[in-house]
C-alpha positions in Angstrom: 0.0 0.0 0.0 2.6 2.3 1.4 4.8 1.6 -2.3 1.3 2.5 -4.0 0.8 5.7 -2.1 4.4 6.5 -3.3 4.2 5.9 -7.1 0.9 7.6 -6.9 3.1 10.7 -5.7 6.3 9.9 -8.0 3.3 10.3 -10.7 2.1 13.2 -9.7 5.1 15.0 -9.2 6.5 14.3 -12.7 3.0 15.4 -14.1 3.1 18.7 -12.4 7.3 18.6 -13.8 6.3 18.3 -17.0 3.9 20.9 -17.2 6.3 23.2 -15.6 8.4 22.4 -18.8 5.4 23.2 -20.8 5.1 26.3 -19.0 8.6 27.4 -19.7 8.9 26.6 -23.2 9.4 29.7 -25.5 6.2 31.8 -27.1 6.6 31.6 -31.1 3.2 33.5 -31.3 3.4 36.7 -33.4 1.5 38.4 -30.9 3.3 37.2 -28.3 5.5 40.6 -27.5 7.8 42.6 -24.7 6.3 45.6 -22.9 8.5 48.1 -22.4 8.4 50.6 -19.9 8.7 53.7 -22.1 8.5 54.4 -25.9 10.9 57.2 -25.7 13.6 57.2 -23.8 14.7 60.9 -23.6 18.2 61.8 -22.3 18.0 65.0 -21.8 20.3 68.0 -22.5 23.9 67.7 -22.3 26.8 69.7 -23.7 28.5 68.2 -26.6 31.8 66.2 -26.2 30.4 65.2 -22.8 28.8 62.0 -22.1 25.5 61.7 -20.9 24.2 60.1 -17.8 23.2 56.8 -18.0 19.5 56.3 -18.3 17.6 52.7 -18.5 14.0 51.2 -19.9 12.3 48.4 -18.2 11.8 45.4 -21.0 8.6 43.1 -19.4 7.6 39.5 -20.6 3.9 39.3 -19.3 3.4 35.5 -20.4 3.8 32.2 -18.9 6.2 31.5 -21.5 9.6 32.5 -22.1 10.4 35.2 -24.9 13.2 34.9 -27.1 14.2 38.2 -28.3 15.9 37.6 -31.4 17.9 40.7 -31.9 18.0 44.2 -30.1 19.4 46.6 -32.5 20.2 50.4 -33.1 19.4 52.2 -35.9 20.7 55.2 -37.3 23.4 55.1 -35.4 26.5 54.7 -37.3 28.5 57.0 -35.8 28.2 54.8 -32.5 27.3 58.0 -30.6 24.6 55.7 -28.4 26.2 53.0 -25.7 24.2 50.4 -24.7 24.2 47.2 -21.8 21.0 45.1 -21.8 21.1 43.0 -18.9 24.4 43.5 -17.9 26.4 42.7 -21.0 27.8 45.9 -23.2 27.9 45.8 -27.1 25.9 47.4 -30.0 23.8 44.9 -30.5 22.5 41.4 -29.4 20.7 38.3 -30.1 18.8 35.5 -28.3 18.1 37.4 -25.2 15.4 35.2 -23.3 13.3 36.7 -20.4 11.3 34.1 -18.4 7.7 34.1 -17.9 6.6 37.1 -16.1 9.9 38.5 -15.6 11.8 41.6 -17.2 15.7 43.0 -18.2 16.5 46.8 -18.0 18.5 48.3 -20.8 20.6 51.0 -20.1 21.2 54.0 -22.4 23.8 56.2 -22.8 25.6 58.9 -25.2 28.4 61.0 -26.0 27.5 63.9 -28.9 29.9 65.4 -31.3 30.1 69.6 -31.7 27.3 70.5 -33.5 29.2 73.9 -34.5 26.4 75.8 -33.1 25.5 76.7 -29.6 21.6 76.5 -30.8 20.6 73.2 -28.9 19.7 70.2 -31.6 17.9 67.0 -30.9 19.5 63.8 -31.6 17.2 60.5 -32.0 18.0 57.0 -32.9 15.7 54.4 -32.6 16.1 50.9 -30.6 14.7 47.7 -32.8 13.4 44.5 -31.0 12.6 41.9 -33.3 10.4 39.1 -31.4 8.6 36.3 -33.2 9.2 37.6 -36.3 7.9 41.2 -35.9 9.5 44.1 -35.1 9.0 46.6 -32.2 11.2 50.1 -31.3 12.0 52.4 -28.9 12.9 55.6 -29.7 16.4 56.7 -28.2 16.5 61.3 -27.9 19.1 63.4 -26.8 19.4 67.3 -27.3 23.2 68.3 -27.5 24.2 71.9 -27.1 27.8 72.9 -28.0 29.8 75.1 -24.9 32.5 77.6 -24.3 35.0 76.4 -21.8 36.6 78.0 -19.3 39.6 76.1 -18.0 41.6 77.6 -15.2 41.0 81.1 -16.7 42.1 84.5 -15.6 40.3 87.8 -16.2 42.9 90.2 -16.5 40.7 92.5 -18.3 37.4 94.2 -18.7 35.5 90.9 -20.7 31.6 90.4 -21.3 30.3 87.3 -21.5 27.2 87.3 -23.5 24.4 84.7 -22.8 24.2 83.5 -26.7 25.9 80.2 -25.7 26.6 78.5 -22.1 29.5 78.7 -20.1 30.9 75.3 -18.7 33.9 76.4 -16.1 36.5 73.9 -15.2 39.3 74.8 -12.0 39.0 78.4 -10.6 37.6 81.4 -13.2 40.1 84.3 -11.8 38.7 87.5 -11.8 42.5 89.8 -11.4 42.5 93.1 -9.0 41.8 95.6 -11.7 39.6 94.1 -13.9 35.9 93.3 -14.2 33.9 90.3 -15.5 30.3 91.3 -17.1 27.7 88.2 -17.4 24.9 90.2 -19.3 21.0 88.8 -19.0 20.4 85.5 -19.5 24.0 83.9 -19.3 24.2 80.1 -17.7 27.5 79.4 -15.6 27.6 75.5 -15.7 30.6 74.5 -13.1 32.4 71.1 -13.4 33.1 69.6 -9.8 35.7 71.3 -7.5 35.2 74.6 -10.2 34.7 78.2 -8.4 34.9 82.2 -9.4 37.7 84.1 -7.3 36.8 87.7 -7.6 39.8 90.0 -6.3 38.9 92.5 -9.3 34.9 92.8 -9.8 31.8 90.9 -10.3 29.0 92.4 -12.3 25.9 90.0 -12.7 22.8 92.0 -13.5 19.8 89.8 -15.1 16.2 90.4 -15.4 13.2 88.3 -14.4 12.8 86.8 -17.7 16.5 86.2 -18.6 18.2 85.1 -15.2 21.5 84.3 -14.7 22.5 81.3 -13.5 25.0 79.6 -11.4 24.9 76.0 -10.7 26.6 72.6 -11.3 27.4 70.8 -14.8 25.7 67.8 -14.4 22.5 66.7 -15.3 20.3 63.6 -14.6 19.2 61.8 -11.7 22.2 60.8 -9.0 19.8 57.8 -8.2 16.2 56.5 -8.4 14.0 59.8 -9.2 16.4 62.3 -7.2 18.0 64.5 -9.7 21.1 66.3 -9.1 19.6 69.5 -9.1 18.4 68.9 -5.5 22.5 68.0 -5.2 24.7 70.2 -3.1 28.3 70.4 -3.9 28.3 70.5 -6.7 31.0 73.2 -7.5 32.9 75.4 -5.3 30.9 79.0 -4.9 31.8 82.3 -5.5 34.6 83.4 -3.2 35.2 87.7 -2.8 38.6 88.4 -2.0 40.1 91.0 0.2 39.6 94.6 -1.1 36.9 93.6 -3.8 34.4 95.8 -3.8 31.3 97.1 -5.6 30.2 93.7 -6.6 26.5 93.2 -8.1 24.0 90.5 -8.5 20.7 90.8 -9.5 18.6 88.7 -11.0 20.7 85.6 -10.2 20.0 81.7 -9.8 23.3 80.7 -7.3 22.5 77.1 -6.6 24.1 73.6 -5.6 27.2 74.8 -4.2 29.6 74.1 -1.5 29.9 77.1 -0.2 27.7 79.7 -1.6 29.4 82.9 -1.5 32.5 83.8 0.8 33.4 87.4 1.4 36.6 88.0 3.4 37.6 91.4 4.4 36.5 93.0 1.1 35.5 95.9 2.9 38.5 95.5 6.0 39.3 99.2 7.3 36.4 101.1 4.6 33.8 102.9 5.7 30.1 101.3 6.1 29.0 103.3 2.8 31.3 100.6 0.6 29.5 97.3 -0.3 31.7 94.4 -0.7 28.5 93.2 -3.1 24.9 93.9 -3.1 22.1 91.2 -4.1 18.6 92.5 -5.6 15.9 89.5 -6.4 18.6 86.6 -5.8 18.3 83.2 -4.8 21.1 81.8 -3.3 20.1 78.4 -2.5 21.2 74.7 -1.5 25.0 74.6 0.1 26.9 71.9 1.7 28.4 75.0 3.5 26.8 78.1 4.1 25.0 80.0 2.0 26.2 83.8 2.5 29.5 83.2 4.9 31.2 87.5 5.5 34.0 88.4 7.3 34.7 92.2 7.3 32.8 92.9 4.2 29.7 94.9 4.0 26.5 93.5 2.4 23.3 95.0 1.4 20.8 92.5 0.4 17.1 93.3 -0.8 13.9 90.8 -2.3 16.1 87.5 -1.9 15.8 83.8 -1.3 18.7 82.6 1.4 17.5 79.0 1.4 18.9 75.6 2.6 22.6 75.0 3.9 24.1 72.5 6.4 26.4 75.3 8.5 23.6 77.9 8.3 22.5 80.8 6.1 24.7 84.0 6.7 26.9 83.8 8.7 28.2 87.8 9.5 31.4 88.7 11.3 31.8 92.0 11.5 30.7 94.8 8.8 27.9 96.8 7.8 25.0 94.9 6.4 21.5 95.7 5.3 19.2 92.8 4.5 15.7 93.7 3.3 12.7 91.9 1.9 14.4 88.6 2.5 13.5 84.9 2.8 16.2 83.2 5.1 14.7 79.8 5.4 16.8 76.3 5.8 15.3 73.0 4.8 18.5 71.6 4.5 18.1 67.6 2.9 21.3 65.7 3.6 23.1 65.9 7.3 22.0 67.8 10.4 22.0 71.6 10.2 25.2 72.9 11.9 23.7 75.8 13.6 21.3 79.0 13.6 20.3 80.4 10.4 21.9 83.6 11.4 25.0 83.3 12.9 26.9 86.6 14.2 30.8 87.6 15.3 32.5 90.4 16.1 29.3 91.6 17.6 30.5 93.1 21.0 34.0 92.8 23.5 32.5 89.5 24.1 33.3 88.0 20.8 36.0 90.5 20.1 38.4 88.7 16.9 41.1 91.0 17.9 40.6 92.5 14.2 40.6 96.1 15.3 37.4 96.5 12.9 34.3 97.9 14.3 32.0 95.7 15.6 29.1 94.3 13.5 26.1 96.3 12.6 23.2 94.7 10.7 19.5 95.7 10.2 17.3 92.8 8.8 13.5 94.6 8.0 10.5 93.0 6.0 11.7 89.3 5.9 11.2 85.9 6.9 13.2 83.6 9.3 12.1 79.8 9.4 13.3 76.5 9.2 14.9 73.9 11.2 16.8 74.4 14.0 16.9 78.0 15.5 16.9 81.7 13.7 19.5 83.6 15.2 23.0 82.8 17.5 21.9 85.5 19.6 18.4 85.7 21.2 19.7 88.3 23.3 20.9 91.4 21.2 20.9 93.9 24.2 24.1 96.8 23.8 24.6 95.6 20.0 24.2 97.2 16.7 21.9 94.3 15.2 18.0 95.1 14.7 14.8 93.0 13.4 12.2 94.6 12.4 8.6 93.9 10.7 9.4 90.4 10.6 8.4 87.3 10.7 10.2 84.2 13.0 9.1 81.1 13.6 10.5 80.6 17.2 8.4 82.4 20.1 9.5 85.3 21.3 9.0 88.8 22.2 9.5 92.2 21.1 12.4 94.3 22.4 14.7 97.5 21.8 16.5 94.9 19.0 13.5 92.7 18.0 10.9 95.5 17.0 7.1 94.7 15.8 8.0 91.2 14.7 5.5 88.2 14.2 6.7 85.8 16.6 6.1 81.9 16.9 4.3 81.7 13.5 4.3 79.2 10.2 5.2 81.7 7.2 3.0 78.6 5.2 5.8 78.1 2.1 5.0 75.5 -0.7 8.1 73.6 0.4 7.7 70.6 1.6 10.9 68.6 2.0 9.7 65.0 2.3 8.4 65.3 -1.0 12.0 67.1 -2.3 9.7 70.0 -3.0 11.5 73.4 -2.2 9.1 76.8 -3.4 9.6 79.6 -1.1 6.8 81.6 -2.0 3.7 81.5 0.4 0.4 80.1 0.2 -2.9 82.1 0.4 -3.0 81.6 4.4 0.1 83.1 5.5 0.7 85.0 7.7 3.1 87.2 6.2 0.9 88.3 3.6 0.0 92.3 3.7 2.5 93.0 6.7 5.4 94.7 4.7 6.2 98.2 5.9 7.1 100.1 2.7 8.8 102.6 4.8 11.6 100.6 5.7 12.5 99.4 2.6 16.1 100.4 1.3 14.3 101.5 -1.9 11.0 101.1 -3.8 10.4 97.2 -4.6 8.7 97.0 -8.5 9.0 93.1 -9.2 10.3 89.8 -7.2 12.2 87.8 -8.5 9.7 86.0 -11.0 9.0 89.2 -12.3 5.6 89.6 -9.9 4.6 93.3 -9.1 4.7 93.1 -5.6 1.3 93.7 -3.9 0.1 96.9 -1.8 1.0 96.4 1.1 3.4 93.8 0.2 3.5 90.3 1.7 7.0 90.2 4.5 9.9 87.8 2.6 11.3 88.0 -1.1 8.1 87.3 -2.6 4.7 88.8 -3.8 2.0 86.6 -3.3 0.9 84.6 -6.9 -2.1 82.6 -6.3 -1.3 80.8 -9.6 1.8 78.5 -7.5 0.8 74.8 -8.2 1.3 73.0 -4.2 3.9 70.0 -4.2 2.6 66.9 -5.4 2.1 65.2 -1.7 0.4 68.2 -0.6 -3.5 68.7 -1.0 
């Protein structure tokens, strides 16, 4: 009986074996073919000469039999300008790749574009074949190349304009020589290569409009894993650093993003009177540093309608000088470490914190603006006997009003569209906040027309860089 039982099993088994073999055997059916997960696989934009960053498709076999794919082959691609790797393996083109039933294989895409001889962008397309069962099915392979001018290890050592008719990629450290002065006129694109940085000890002149921005930010492009592109990627390039006795440096207009350490002023205005700017900032956003974001020793600043956004050691950090921030959001979402300290961060400020520099001691007036984030606002709660004032603003910590801290709104949500989990960073407010209508025009260093975006401001204005658009689309994870 028990031997019975047992062949009855054997029987079974080898039943339920065979049609597993069944199972497995290959599809020849015509109609039998791969999904894939994309019919156009677009690259994106990428300076010529440079290679791409890798992208990758999804290839899905949603039968309970395997699929042969014959051959996987590019097309109109002589020039080899496309790379390819389709699971795993690396040539220009294959044959007899089998995905089992209900499975897929990812092919990965990447590209490397000759000059075009024009810095006009030009879309590139070649197109992917996959022959299954006798029938042919493609995916569509787009890249837009855009030659660039290259700055490598350069030095300014005279007046030079750099118009925005083509971009800019800058390798090493773009020297801007004591005496001379670098123009970027509306519109121009900085694009710095890793460890890349401007050195001004001559003068910066950066003046954009709301419609033709200038723009400073890392060179590469793409996603530095999964959806995260490397936009949200701090870094990426050195800064802009102001060297000792630079002065009457401008920026308006300007997009300074991704950096490691945002812009570093040191004694540019050392033993000058408060009436010299090191560099003033009109409808900026300095945004996203792995160091701080405004970092000034000695060197006066006046700053007016500008996002200060998002840095691991803080926002500004101000030793000494003569500063004069206006209209400001000073915010700090900051994505990858722990913020280092206070948004605002002050020295030199009294005997206590005396640097033994012989300069006078800080004096700073922060009016209209917005001070929220993580962590706290200001190194100083206490301002008593010093030359630092807030007024009309908003901060997000309780507190009171004082002979330093005048006719501020304290302990309150400023209600920005960021919203970090989401990798969702817009500044501007919402239709709810607080700040909206609370601006005092009177304190203003002079008459505000447009933020940054080019939005009349409002009367009265809303407190922070921004005038209130009720157009701004909310993050995706938030209702």
């Amino acid at each position: 009986m028990k031997r019975f039982i047992y062949l009855i099993i054997v029987a079974v088994v080898g039943v339920a074996g065979l049609s597993s073999c069944i199972e497995d055997g290959f599809t020849t059916s015509p109609a039998d073919q791969p999904k894939f997960s994309v019919d156009t696989l677009d690259l994106g934009e990428t300076f010529t000469l440079d290679p791409t960053p890798t992208a990758k498709f999804t290839v899905y076999n949603p039968y309970k039999k395997q699929l042969n794919i014959s051959s996987i082959t590019l097309r109109d691609d002589s020039d080899g300008l496309f790379r390819l790797n389709v699971d795993g393996i690396s040539a220009q083109s294959f044959h007899n790749i089998e995905v089992r039933p209900n499975d897929s294989i990812c092919v990965f895409v990447a590209a490397q574009l000759p000059a075009n001889g024009t810095f006009d962008p030009k879309e590139l397309r070649s197109y992917l074949d996959f022959v299954t069962n006798g029938v042919t099915r493609t995916v569509v392979l787009s890249v837009t190349g855009q030659d660039v001018e290259r700055l490598k290890a350069v030095d300014i050592t005279t007046d030079r304009r750099l118009t925005a008719d083509r971009p800019y990629q800058v390798f090493d450290t773009l020297r801007i020589v004591k005496g001379a002065t670098l123009t970027l006129e509306p519109g121009v694109k900085l694009r710095f290569h890793d460890g890349a940085a401007i050195k001004v000890e001559g003068r910066l002149i950066a003046n954009g409009t709301a419609d033709k921005q200038i723009e400073f930010t890392g060179d590469r492009t793409g996603n530095v894993a999964a959806s995260i592109p490397y936009e949200l990627m701090s870094g990426q390039w050195g800064g802009v650093f102001i060297a000792p006795g630079s002065t009457g440096n401008e920026m308006s207009f300007v997009s300074l993003r991704n950096s490691s350490d945002g812009i570093t002023l040191r004694d540019a205005t050392k033993g000058l009177p408060a009436t010299v700017k090191a560099l003033t900032l009109y409808n900026c956003q300095v945004h996203n540093s792995a160091g701080y974001i405004i970092d000034a020793e000695h060197s006066n600043l006046e700053i007016m309608g500008c996002e200060l956004t998002d840095a691991s050691s803080g926002i500004m950090r101000l030793a000494g000088g003569s500063h004069r921030v206006d209209q400001a959001t000073v915010a700090n979402y900051y994505l990858f470490t722990a913020i280092g300290g206070p948004a605002i961060q002050f020295e030199h400020i009294n005997a206590d914190s005396d640097d033994e520099s012989g300069e006078p001691y800080l004096t700073a007036r922060f009016t209209n603006s917005i001070f929220y984030g993580l962590g706290k606002e200001f190194s100083h709660g206490d301002l008593t006997d010093t030359a630092v004032t807030v007024e009309n603003s908003l901060i997000g910590s309780e507190g009171s009003d004082d002979d330093n801290f005048i006719n501020c709104i304290w302990g309150e949500d400023p209600l920005f569209y960021t919203v970090r989990a989401d990798y969702h960073f817009d500044y501007r407010l919402q239709p709810d906040s607080p700040a909206l209508g609370k601006s005092d025009a009177a304190l203003n260093i002079k008459p505000l027309t447009t933020d940054r975006y080019g939005r009349a401001y409002e009367t009265p204005a809303a407190l922070g860089a921004y005038a209130f658009n009720p157009d701004v689309a909310p993050s995706p994870g938030r209702p």
